[in-house]
C-alpha positions, 0 to 999 in steps of 0.5 A, a space after each residue: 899599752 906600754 910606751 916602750 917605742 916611744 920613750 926608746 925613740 925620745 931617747 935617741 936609742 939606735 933604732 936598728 930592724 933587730 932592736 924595733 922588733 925585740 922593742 915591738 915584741 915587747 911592747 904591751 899591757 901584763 907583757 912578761 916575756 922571757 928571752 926565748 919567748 921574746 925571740 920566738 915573737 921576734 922571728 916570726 917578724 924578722 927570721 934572721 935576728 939570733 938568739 944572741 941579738 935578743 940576749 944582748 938588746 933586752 940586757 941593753 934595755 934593762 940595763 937603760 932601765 926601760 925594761 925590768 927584769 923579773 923572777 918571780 919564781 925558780 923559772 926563766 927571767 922576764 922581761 917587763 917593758 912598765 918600768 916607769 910605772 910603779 906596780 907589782 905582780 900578781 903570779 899564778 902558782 899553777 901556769 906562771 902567769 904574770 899581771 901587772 897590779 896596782 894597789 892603793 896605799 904605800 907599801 914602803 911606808 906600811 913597813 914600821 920602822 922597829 923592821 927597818 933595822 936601820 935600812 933607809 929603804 928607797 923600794 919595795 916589791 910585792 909579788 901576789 900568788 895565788 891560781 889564775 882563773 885558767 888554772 881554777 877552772 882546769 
C-alpha cells in the first residue's frame, strides 16, 4: 500500500475534503489512474468536487513529487502515488494495464559508458510490454 495520506500529512500539506479524496482515490499498491479516472472514484465520495479541482490537486501533487505522472503509451497520463519507491512498469499492449515491478540490478549502471556520449545520467526508466493475463486469456 502506498503511503500518500501519510507522507501529505507529515508534510503539513492543506488537507481540504477535495484534496483527502483525489489523496484517498489515489492511494494503493499498481494505482495508475488517469485524471478522468481519478475523478470518476472521487465523485462517488464527494459528488461535488469538479473536474478542474482533481486537475489542479494531481498537478499539485506532481509537482511536490509525491505522485508521478506516467505515459507510458499515446493514451492519457497516469497518476502513480510510489514516487518514493524506486520501480518500473510493466504495461499490457492489449488493455494498458499498468504494475509496478521491481527487478534486481542496476539498470543505470548496465548502461557502458561508450552509450553515455557523455551524459552524466542521474535516472533511468524502464517500461516492460507484453499482453496481461486478462488480455491471453480473451
Amino acid at each position: 500500500m502506498s503511503d500518500l495520506l501519510e507522507r501529505l500529512r507529515g508534510r503539513g500539506w492543506r488537507m481540504t475534503a477535495q484534496r483527502r479524496v483525489v489523496a484517498e482515490v489515489l492511494d494503493g499498491d499498481h494505482v495508475h489512474l488517469t485524471a478522468d479516472e481519478v475523478h470518476a472514484r472521487a465523485v462517488v465520495k464527494l459528488p461535488e468536487i469538479s473536474r478542474a479541482t482533481v486537475y489542479n490537486t494531481l498537478g499539485e501533487l506532481v509537482s511536490l513529487g509525491e505522485v508521478l505522472e506516467v505515459t507510458t503509451d499515446r493514451r492519457a497520463k497516469r497518476y502513480d502515488p510510489n514516487a518514493h519507491r524506486p520501480h518500473h512498469h510493466l504495461v499490457c499492449a492489449q488493455c494498458g494495464a499498468i504494475r509496478d515491478v521491481h527487478p534486481t540490478g542496476n539498470p543505470l549502471a548496465d548502461l557502458p559508458d561508450s552509450e553515455r556520449f557523455g551524459f552524466t545520467v542521474s535516472d533511468v526508466e524502464v517500461t516492460y510490454r507484453g499482453v496481461c493475463p486478462n488480455c491471453a486469456a480473451a
